[in-house]
C-alpha positions in Angstrom: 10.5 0.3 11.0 11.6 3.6 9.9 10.8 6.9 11.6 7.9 7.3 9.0 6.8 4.2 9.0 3.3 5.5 11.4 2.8 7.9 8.7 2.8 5.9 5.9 0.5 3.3 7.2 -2.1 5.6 8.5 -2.0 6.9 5.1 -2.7 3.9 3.5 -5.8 2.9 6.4 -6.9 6.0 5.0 -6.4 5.6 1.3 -8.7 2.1 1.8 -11.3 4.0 3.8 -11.7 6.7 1.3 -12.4 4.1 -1.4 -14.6 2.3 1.2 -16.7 5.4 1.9 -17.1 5.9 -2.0 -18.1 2.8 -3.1 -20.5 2.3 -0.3 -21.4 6.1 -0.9 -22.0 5.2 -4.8 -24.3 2.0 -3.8 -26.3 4.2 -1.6 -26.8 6.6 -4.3 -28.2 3.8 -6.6 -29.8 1.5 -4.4 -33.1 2.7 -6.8 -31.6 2.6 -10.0 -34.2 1.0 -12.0 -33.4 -0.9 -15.4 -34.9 -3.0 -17.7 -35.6 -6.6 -17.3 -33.5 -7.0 -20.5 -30.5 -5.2 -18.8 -27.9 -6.4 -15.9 -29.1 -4.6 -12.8 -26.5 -1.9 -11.5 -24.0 -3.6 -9.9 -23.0 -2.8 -6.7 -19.1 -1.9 -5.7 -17.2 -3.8 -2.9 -13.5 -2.4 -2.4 -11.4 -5.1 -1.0 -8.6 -4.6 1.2 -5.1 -6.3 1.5 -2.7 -6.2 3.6 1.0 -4.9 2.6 4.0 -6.9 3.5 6.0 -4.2 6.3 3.3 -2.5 7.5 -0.1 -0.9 6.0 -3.0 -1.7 3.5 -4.2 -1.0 -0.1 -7.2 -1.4 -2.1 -6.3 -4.9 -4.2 -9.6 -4.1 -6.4 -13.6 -3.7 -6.6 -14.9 -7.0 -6.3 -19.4 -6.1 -8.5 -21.9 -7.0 -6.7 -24.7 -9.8 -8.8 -25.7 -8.0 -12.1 -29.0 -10.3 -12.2 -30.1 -7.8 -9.4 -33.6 -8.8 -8.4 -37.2 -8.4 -10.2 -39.6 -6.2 -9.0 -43.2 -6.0 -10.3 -44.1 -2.3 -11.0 -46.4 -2.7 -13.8 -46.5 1.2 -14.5 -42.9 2.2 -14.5 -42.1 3.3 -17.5 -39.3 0.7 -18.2 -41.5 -2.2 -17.3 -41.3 -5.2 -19.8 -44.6 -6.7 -21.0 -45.0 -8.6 -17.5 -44.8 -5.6 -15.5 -41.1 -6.3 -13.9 -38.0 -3.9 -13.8 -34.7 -5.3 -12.6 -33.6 -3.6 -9.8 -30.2 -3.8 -7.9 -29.5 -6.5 -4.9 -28.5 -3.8 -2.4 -29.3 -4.4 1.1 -29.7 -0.7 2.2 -29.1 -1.6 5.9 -26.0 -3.5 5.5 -25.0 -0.4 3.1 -25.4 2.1 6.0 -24.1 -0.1 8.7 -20.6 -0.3 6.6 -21.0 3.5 6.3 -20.6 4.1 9.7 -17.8 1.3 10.1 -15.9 3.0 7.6 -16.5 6.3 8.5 -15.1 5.5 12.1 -12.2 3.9 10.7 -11.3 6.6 8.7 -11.5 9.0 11.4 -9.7 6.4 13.7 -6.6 6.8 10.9 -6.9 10.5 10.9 -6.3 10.7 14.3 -3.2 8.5 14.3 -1.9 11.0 11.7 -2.5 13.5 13.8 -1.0 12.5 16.4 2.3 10.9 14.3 2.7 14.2 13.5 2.3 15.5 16.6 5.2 13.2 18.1 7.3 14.1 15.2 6.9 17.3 15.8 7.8 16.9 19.4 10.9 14.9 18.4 12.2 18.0 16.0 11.5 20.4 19.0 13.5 18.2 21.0 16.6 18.5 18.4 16.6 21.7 18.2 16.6 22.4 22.2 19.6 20.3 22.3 
């Protein structure tokens, strides 16, 4: 491993986490986004995460969530087809939040080994110039 090599994968736990946090953050947002029976539901995002071969992750794509979504009866909503239903998404707010707070702690848990890469580098430069 090179002398960067904490940096740089830190950086890239944080990278995924980001897109974690906004796709779960864009889910919550439309988690009521109602549609049409004879539209596909919104479809929720899923980042999915890979491992990199030497160290560190990426964001290998957005796997979409079921665009049937689920019918709901709500006869007086205004996009209601003739049998009262709308097609709503199939987002389990719950599991939504409880990823929120997963990926929020990892993303802080990756900031702080930033932190304190740079903090050792830091150290190690002081330490040269001492010498």
């Amino acid at each position: 491993m090179g002398a960067f090599d904490m940096l740089n994968i830190a950086g890239s736990g944080l990278a995924v986490h980001q897109t974690w946090l906004d796709t779960l953050s864009f889910n919550i947002s439309n988690v009521n986004t109602a549609r049409s029976t004879s539209e596909s539901a919104f479809q929720a995002q899923y980042a999915v995460a890979q491992s990199v071969e030497g160290g560190g992750v990426r964001v290998s794509g957005i796997a979409l969530g079921d665009p049937n979504g689920r019918l709901v009866y709500q006869p007086d909503h205004p996009l209601a087809d003739a049998n009262g239903y709308i097609r709503m998404p199939d987002i389990d707010l719950g599991s939504q939040m409880s990823q929120l707070i997963m990926a929020q702690r990892g993303f802080q848990a990756q900031a702080s080994v930033v932190r304190n890469a740079q903090d050792v580098y830091s150290s190690a430069i002081s330490i040269g110039k001492n010498a």
